[in-house]
C-alpha positions as CSV (number, residue, x, y, z in Angstrom):
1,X,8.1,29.2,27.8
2,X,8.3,28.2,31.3
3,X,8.1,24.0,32.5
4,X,4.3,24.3,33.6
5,X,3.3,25.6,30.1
6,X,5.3,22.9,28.3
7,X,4.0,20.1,30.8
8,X,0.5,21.7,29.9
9,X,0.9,21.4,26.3
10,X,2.3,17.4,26.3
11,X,-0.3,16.4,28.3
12,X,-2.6,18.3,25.8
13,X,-0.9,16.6,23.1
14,X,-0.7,13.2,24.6
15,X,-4.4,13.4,25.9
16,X,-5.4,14.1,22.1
17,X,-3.1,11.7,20.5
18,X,-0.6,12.6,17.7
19,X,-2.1,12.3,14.3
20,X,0.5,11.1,11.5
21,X,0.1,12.6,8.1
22,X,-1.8,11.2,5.5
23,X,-0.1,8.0,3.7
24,X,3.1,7.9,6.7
25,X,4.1,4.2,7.2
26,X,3.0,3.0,11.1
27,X,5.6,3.1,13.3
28,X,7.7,0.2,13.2
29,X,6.8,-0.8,9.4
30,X,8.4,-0.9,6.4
31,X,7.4,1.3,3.1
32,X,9.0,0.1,-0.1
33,X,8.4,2.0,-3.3
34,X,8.6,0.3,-6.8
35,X,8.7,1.3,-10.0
36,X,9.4,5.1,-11.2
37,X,7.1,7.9,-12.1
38,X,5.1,10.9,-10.5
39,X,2.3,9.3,-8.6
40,X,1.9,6.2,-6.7
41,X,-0.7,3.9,-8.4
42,X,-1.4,1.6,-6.0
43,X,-0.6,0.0,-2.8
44,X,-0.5,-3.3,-1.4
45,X,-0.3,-4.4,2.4
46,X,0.9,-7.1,4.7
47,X,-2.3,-7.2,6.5
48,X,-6.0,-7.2,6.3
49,X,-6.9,-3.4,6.7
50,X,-4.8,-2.0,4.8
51,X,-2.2,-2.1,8.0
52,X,1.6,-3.6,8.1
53,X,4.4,-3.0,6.0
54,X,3.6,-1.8,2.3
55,X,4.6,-1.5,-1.1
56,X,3.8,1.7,-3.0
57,X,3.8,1.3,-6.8
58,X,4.9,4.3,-8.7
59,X,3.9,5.1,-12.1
60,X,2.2,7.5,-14.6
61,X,-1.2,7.0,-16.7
62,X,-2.0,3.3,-17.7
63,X,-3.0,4.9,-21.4
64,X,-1.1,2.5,-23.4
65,X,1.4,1.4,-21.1
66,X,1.0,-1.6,-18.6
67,X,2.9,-2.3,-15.3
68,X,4.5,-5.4,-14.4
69,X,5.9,-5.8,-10.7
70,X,7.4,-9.2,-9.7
71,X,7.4,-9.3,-5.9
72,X,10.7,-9.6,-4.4
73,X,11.3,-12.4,-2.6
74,X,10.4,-11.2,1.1
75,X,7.2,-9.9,-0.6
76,X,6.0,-13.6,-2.9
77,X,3.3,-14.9,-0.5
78,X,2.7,-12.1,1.8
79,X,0.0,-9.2,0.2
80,X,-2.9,-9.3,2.4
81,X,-5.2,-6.2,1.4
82,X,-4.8,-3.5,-1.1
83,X,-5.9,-0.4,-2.5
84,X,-6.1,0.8,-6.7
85,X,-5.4,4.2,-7.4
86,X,-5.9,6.5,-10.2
87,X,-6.8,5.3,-14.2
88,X,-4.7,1.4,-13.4
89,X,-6.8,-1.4,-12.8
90,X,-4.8,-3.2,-10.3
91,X,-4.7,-7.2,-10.9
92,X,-3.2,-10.2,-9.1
93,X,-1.4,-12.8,-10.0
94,X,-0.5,-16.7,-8.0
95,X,2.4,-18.9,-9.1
96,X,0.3,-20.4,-11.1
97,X,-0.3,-17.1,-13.1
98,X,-4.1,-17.1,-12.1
99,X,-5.1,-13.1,-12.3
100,X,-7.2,-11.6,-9.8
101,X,-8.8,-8.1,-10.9
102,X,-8.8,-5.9,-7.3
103,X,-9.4,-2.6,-6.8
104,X,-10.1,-1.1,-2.8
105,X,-9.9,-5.0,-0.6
106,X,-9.7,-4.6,2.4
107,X,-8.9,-8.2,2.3
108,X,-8.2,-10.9,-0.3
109,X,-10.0,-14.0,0.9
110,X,-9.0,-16.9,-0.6
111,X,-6.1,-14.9,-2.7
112,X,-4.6,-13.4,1.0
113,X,-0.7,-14.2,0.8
114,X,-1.2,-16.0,-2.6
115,X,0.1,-12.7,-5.1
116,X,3.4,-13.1,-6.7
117,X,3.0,-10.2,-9.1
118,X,1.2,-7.0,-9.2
119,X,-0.1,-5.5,-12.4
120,X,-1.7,-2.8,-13.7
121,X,-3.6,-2.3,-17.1
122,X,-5.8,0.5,-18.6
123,X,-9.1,0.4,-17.5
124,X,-11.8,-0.1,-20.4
C-alpha cells in the first residue's frame, strides 16, 4: 500500500475509535484472576461502573461446591462495583463478617470499599 492509503485508513480508524474486545482490561489497569476452573464466575471492580482494575474469579458450577476468596491485601477495602455470573450467587463480606448478597451493582453504597471476602454459593 502506498503512504496516502495508510494515512487514509488511520485517520479512518482514529476518527471511529478502536473498539477493545469484549472483557479486555482498560488500558492502564490491572486484571487479576483467582481461583481455578473453566469459566470466570464473577468479577469485582475498583470503581463504581464496573471500571478500574478487576478481579476475575474463576470457577465451575456452584452445585454443591462453594467459593471462598479472601482478598489480598491490596484488594481488603477497595471493591467498588461488581458483576455475578453464571449459577453462583455472589455475596460480600466486611471485617466484621456481615454478608451482603450482590448480583449486577453497579455500585455498592454503603458496602463500597468495605468487602474483605468474596463468595459464592448455589443459588436456591
Amino acid at each position: 500500500m502506498n503512504k496516502k492509503v495508510l494515512g487514509v485508513l488511520a485517520a479512518a480508524l482514529l476518527s471511529f475509535g478502536a473498539a477493545s474486545p469484549a472483557g479486555a482490561a482498560e488500558s492502564g489497569y490491572d486484571l487479576i484472576t483467582m481461583g481455578q476452573g473453566s469459566r470466570t464466575i464473577g468479577i469485582a471492580y475498583e470503581h463504581n461502573g464496573y471500571t478500574g482494575s478487576r478481579i476475575e474469579f474463576r470457577g465451575e458450577s456452584c452445585n454443591g461446591r462453594d467459593y471462598n476468596f479472601s482478598m489480598p491485601a491490596n484488594w481488603q477495602f477497595r471493591i467498588s462495583s461488581v458483576q455475578q455470573l453464571g449459577d453462583c450467587q455472589m455475596g460480600l463480606r466486611n471485617r466484621d463478617g456481615r454478608y451482603l448478597a450482590v448480583g449486577w451493582e453497579p455500585q455498592l453504597g454503603s458496602w463500597n470499599d468495605q468487602a474483605v471476602t468474596v463468595e459464592f454459593t448455589k443459588i436456591t
